[in-house]
N, C-alpha and C positions, 0 to 999 in steps of 0.2 A: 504494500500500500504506500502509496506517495501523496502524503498531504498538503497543500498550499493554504498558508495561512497568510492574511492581508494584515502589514502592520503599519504604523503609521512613522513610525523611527526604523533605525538601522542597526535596530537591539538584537533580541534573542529569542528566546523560549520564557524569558523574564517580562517581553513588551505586550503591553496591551494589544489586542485585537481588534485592526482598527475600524470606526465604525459604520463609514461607509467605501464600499471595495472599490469602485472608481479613484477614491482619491489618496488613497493606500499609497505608500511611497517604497515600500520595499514590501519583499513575499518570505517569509519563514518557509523553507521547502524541506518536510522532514521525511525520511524516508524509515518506514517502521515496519517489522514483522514479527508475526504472532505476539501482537500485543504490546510489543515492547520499542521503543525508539532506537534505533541503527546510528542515525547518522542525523545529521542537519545543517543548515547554511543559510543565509540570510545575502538576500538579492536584491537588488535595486530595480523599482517597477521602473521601464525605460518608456511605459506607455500615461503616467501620469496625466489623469482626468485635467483633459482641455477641450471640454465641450461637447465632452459625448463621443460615440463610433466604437466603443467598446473595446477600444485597442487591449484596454488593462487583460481581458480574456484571454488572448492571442500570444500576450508576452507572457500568462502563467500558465497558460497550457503549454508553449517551448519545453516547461523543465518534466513534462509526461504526469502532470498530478495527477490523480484519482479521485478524491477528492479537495474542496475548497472548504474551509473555513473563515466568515466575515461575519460582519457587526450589521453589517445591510447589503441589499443587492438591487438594480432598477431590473426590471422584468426582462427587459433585452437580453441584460448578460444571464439570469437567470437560463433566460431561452437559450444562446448558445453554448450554455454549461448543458442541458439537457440535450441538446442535440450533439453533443461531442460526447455525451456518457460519463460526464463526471457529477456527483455527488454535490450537492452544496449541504451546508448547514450554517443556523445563526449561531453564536456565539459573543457576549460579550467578559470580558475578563482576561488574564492574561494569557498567553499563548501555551503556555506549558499545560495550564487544565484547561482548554480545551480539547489539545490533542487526546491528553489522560482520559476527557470524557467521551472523546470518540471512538477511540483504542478499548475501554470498556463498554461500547455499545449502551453508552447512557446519553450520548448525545442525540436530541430529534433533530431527523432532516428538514432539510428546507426552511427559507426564508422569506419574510411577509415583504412585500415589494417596497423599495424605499419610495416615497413619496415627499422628504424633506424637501428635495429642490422644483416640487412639480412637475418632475419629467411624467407622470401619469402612464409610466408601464416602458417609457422609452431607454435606450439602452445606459446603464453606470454599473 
């Protein structure tokens, strides 16, 4: 399992989970099996929300995630996370118990459509 986690610093498995995935400045990409975390690194989003077009998507799917964890999501990138077969889930808190809560299958999927900026379903 390969997770991408949206953070808003260039921290760690210690940084908050940031809360909306468009404007994420870096992706925690932690790579875990049977349960337990492997590996991990911290990336710089090269697609930083400028207006929309979902770029943020395209730069966290590169590292082969499986699933995403974010604080929010606009229905767009929502949509091209489902159509590429990755998992989303909300999360807010720091990055280290999120993973923990996914890894134990105590995390619910999916994410209620951010609607902060009025895009009304449009892609962030």
């Amino acid at each position: 399992m390969k997770i991408g986690i949206v953070l808003g610093d260039s921290g760690s498995l210690e940084s908050e989970v940031c809360s909306h995935f468009g404007q994420c400045s870096h992706f925690l990409i932690v790579d875990a099996e049977k349960g337990r975390i492997k590996s991990s690194k911290v990336v710089p989003n090269g697609a930083q929300h400028g207006g929309g077009g979902c770029q943020a998507v395209g730069e966290i799917l590169k590292h082969g995630v499986t699933h995403v964890i974010a604080g929010g999501m606009g229905m767009g990138a929502q949509q091209k996370f489902a159509a590429a077969g990755i998992k989303i889930f909300a999360f807010s808190g720091k990055a280290k118990d999120g993973v923990a809560k996914l890894l134990s299958a105590s995390l619910r999927g999916g994410i209620e459509p951010c609607q902060e900026h009025g895009e009304h379903g449009e892609c962030h």
